[in-house]
C-alpha positions as CSV (number, residue, x, y, z in Angstrom):
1,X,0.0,0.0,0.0
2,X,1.5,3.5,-0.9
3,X,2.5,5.0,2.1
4,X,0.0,8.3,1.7
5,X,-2.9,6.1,0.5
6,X,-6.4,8.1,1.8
7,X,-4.3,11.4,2.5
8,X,-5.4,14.6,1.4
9,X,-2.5,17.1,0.8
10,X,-2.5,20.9,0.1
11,X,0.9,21.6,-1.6
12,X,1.2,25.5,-2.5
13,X,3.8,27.0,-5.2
14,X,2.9,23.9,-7.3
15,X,2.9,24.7,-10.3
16,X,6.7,24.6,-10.9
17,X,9.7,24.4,-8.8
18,X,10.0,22.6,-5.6
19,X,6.4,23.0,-5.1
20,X,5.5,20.7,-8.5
21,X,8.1,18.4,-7.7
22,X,6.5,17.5,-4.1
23,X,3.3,17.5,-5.7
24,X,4.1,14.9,-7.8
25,X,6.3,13.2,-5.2
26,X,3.4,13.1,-2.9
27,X,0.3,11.6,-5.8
28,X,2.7,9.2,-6.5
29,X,2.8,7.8,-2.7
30,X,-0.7,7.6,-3.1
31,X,-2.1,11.2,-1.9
32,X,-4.9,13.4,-2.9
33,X,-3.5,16.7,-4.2
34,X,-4.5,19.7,-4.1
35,X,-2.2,22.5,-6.1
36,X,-2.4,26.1,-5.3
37,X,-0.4,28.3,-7.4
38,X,-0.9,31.9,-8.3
39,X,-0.2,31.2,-12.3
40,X,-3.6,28.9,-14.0
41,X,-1.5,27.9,-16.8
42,X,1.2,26.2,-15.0
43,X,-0.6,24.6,-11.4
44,X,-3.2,23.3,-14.4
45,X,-0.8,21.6,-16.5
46,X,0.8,19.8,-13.0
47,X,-2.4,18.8,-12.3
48,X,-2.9,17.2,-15.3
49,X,-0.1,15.5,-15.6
50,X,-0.5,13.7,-11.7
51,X,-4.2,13.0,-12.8
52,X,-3.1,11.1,-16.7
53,X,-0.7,9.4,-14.5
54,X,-3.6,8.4,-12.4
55,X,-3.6,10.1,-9.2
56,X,-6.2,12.1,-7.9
57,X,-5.3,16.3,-8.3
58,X,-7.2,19.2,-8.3
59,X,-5.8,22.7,-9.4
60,X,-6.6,26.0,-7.4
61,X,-5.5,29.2,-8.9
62,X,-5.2,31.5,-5.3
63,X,-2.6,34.9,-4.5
64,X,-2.1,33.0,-1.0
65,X,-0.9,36.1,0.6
66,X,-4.3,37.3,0.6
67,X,-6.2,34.8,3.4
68,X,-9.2,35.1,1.7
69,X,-7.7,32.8,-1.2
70,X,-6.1,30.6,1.2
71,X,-9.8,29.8,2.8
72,X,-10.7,29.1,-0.4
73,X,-7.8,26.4,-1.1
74,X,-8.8,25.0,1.8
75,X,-12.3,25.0,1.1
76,X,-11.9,23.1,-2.1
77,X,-10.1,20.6,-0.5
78,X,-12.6,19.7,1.9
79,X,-15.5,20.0,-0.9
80,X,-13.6,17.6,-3.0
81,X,-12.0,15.2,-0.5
82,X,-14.1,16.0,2.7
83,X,-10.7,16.5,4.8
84,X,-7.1,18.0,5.1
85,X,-4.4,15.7,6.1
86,X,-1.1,17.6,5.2
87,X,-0.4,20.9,3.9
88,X,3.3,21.9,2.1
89,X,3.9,25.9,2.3
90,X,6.3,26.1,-0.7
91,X,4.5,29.3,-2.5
92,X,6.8,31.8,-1.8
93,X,9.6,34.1,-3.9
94,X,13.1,33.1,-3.1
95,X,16.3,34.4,-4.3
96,X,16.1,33.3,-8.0
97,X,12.5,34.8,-8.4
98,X,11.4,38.2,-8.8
99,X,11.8,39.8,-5.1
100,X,11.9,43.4,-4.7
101,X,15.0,44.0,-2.5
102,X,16.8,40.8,-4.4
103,X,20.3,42.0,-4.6
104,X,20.2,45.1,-2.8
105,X,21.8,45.8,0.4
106,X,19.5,47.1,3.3
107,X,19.9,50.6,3.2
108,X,19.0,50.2,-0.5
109,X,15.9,49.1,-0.2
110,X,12.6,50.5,0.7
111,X,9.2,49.8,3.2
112,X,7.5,49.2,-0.1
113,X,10.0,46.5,-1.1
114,X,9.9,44.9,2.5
115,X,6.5,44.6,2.3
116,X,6.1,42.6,-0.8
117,X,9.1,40.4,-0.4
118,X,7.7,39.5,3.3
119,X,3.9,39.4,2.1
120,X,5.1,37.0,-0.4
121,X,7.3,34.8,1.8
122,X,6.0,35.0,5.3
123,X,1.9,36.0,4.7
124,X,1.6,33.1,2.7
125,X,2.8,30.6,5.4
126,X,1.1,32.1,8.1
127,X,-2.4,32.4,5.9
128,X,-2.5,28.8,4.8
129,X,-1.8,27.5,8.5
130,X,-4.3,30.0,9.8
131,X,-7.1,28.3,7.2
132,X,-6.0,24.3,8.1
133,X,-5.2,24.1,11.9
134,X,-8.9,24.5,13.0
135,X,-9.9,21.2,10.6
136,X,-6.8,19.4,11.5
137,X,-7.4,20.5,15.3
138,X,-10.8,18.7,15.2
139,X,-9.8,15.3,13.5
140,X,-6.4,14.8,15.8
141,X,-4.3,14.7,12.8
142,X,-2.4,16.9,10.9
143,X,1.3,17.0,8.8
144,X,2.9,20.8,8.1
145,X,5.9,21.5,6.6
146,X,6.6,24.9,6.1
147,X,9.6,26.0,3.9
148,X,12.1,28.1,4.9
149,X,16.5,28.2,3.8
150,X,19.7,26.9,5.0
151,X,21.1,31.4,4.1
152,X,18.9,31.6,7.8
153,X,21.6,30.2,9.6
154,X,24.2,32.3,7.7
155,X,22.8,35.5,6.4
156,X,23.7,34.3,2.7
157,X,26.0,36.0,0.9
158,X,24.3,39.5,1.2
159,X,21.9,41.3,-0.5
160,X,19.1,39.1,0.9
161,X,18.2,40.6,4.4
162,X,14.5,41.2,4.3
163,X,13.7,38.0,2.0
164,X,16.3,36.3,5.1
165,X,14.3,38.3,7.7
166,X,10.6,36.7,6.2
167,X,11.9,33.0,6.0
168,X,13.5,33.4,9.8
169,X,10.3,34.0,11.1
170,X,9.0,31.2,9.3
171,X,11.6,29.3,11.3
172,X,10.8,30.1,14.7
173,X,7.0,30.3,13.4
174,X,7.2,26.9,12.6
175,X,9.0,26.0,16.3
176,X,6.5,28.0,18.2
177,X,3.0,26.3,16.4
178,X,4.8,22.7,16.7
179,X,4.1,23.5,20.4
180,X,0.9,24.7,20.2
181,X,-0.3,22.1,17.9
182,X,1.6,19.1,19.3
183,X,-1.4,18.2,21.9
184,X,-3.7,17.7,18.2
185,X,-1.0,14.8,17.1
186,X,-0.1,17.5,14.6
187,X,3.3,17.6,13.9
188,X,4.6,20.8,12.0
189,X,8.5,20.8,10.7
190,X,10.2,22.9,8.1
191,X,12.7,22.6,5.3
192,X,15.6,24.3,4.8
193,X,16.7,23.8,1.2
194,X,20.6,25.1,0.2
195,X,21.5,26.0,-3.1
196,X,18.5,24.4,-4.9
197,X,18.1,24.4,-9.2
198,X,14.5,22.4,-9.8
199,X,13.9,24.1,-13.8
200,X,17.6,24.8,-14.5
201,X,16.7,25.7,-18.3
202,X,13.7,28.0,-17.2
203,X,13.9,29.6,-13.8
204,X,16.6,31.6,-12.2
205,X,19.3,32.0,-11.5
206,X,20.5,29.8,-14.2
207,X,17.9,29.8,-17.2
208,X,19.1,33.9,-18.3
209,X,22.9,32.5,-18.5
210,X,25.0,31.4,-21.8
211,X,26.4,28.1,-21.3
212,X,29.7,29.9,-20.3
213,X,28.6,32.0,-17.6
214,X,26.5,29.0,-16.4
215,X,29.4,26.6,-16.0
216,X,31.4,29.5,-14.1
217,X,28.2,30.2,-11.9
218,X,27.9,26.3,-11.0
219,X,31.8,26.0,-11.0
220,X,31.5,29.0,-8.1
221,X,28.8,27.2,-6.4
222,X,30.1,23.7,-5.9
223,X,32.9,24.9,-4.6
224,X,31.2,25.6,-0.8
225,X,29.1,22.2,-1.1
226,X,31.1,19.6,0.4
227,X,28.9,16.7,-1.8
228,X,30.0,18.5,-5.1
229,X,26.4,18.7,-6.9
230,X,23.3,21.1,-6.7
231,X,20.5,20.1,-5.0
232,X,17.4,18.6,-7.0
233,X,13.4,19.2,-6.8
234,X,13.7,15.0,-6.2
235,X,16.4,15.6,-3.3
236,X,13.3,18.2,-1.8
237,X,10.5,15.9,-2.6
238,X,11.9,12.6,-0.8
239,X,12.8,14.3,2.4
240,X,9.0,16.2,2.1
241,X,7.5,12.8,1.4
242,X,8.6,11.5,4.5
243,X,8.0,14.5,6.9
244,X,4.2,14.3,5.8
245,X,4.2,10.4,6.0
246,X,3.4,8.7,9.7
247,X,6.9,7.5,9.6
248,X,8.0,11.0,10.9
249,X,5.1,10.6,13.8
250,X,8.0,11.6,16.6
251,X,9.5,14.4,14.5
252,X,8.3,18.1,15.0
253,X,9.2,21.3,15.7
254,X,12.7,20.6,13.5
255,X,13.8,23.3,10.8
256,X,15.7,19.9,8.5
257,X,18.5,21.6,6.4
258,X,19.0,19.6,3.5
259,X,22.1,21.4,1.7
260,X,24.9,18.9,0.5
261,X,27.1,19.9,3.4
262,X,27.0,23.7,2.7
263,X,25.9,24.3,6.2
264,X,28.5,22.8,7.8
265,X,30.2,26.3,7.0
């Protein structure tokens, strides 16, 4: 029997990325999905794909920083599979995507760009928590696994303060709700992805660079990673598989780094 068989999961951010790739990960071990991306086109097509490969997936198109929206997800869930079992927060812009201060040093930046990198990296967490917990309260039962980044425990290599400032209160976020949700036997743990590339060819940082510049930019990287490689979505995915399976049932309140070695820095 696959070991998610009569789950329901919410994964958010899946329609590309790490967010498609636990998705997948998660309809193949026998889950319900629901996707909730901010882009139709994409969280469509990744639903389609889990459903001709014949799981069960349904597609939700939701700005998740807006609560609202995440109610909604929610909602559908519950219409479609009368329960929520496990809920990935993986929408969010990290430091390949389009953030507003990406770059920039502090004093560079403005309130305006705080707002939208944090609205897009921290609101989107706490709003889709906010709209499961109650439903999960009531059953006794419940999986989260929030996303965070190894750069937390090293402030990165600058430029990334207030996108670093969003995910570390995502970290202790996820500490402090483990707590409060722990008497529910829900367990609530994050992942802390290092230097991740899931769409090399189409999403930053590597999809805008010539073959040249890319080989120098991975050259550059591998150099602090101790295991020599870039992580994978398929690295992401099998460590998120288990954190939402009942094999992790003594596990919670743990921020997991999963980085090659780089955080042994």
């Amino acid at each position: 029997m696959p070991k998610l068989e009569e789950k329901v999961a919410v994964v958010t951010g899946a329609g590309q990325g790490l967010g498609r790739e636990v998705a997948r990960r998660l309809a193949r071990d026998g889950a319900a999905v629901v996707l909730a991306d901010i882009i139709e086109e994409t969280v469509n097509t990744v639903a389609e794909k889990i459903s001709s490969d014949g799981g069960e997936a349904v597609a939700a198109v939701a700005d998740l920083a807006e609560y609202d929206q995440a109610q909604n997800v929610m909602n559908l869930a519950l219409r479609h599979f009368g329960r929520v079992d496990i809920l990935c927060n993986v929408a969010g812009i990290g430091p390949g995507g389009q953030m507003a201060s990406l770059g920039k040093k502090f004093w560079e930046t403005s309130p305006d760009q705080w707002t939208r990198d944090i609205r897009n990296n921290l609101y989107t967490c706490l709003n889709c928590c906010r709209a499961a917990v109650e439903h999960m309260m009531e059953r006794r039962y419940g999986k989260i696994v929030n996303w965070e980044t190894g750069a937390v425990l090293t402030g990165g290599g600058g430029g990334f303060s207030v996108y670093l400032a969003a995910k570390g209160a995502i970290y202790t976020f996820t500490k402090c709700l483990a707590r409060e949700l722990g008497p529910y036997n829900i367990n609530v743990n994050a992942i802390a992805p290092g230097l991740v590339v899931a769409d090399p060819d189409t999403r930053p940082p590597m999809a805008h660079l010539g073959p040249e510049q890319r080989q120098q930019w991975l050259d550059k990287q591998l150099n602090s990673i101790p295991l020599g490689r870039l992580g994978t979505g398929a690295d992401i995915a099998e460590l998120a598989a288990f954190l939402v399976s009942d094999e992790s049932s003594w596990i919670t309140g743990q921020s997991i780094c999963i980085s090659g070695g780089d955080s042994v820095r």
